[in-house]
C-alpha positions as CSV (number, residue, x, y, z in Angstrom):
1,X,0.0,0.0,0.0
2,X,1.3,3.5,-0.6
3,X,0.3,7.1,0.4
4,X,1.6,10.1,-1.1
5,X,1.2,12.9,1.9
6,X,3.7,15.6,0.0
7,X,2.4,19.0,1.0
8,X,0.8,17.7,4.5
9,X,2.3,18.9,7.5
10,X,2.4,17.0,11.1
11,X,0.2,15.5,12.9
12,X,-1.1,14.9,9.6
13,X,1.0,12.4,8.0
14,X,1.5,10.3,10.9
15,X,-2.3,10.0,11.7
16,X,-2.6,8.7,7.8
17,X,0.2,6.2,8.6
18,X,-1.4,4.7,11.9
19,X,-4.4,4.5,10.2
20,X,-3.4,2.5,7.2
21,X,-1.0,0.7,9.0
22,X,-3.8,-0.4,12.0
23,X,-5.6,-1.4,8.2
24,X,-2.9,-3.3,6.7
25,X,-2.9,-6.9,5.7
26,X,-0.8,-9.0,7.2
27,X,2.8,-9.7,5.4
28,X,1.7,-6.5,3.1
29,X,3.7,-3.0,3.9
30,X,2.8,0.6,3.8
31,X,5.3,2.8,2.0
32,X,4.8,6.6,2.6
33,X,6.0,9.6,0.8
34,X,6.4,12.7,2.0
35,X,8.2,16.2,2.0
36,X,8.1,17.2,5.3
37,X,11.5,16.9,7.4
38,X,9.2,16.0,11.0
39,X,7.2,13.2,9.3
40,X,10.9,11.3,9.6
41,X,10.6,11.2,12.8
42,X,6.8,11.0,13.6
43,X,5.5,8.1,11.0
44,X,8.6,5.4,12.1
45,X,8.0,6.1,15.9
46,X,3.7,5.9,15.2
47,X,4.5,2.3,13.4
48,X,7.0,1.3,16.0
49,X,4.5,1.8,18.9
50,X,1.9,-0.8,16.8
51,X,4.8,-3.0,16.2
52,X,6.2,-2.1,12.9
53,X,10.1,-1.1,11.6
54,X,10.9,1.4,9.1
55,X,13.3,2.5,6.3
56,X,13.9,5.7,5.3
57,X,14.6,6.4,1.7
58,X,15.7,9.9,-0.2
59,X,13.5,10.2,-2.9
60,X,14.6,13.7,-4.2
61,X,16.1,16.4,-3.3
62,X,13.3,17.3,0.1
63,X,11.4,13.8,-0.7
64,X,11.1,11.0,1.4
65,X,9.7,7.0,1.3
66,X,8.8,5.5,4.8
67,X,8.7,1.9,4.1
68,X,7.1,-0.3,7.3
69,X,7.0,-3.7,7.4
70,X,5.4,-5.7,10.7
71,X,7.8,-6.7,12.8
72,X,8.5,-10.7,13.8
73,X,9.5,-9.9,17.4
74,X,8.3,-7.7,19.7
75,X,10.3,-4.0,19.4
76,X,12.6,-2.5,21.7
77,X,10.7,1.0,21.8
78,X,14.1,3.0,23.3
79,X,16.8,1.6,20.5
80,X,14.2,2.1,17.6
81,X,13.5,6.0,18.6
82,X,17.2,6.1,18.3
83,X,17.5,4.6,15.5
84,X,14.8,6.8,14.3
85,X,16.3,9.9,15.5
86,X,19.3,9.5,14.2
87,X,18.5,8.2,10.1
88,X,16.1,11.3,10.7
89,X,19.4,13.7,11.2
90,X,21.0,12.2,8.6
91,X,18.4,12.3,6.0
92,X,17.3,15.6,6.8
93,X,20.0,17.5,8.9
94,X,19.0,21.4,8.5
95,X,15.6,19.7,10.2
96,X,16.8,17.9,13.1
C-alpha cells in the first residue's frame, strides 16, 4: 500500500500512517511519501509503537519513502526511537 502525503504537514501524516497501517494486511507494507522533514521522525516512531520497523529512503532532493513492514519480534521501543532519530538527522539535517 502507498500514500503520497507531500504538502501535508504534522500531525497529519503520521495520523494517515497509523491509520493504514492499524488497516494493513498481514505480510503487506505501507510505503509513505512525504516532503516534510518531521514526518521522519513522527510516522517510524507511530508504526513502532503498533509494532512495525521502518526505512527511510531519499526520494529527491526534500522527498522522502517511509517503508514499514510488521515486525517478527516484539520491538525495543528505546533503541528504535534512536535509531529513528538519528537516520532522521542524517536524511534531513537542517531539520533535526
Amino acid at each position: 500500500m502507498q500514500i503520497d502525503v507531500r504538502g501535508e504537514m504534522c500531525p497529519y501524516p503520521a495520523m494517515k500512517a497509523k491509520e493504514a497501517l492499524k488497516k494493513l494486511p498481514d505480510g503487506d507494507r505501507l510505503e509513505l511519501v512525504t516532503d516534510h522533514a518531521p514526518a521522519l521522525s513522527t510516522v517510524p516512531w507511530e508504526g513502532a509503537k503498533l509494532g512495525f520497523l521502518s526505512e527511510i529512503a531519499s526520494k529527491a532532493p526534500g522527498e522522502w519513502v517511509i517503508t514499514l513492514e510488521k515486525a517478527s519480534a516484539p520491538i525495543d521501543q528505546k533503541q528504535v526511537l534512536t535509531a529513528i532519530a538519528a537516520r532522521a538527522a542524517e536524511l534531513a539535517p537542517d531539520e533535526a
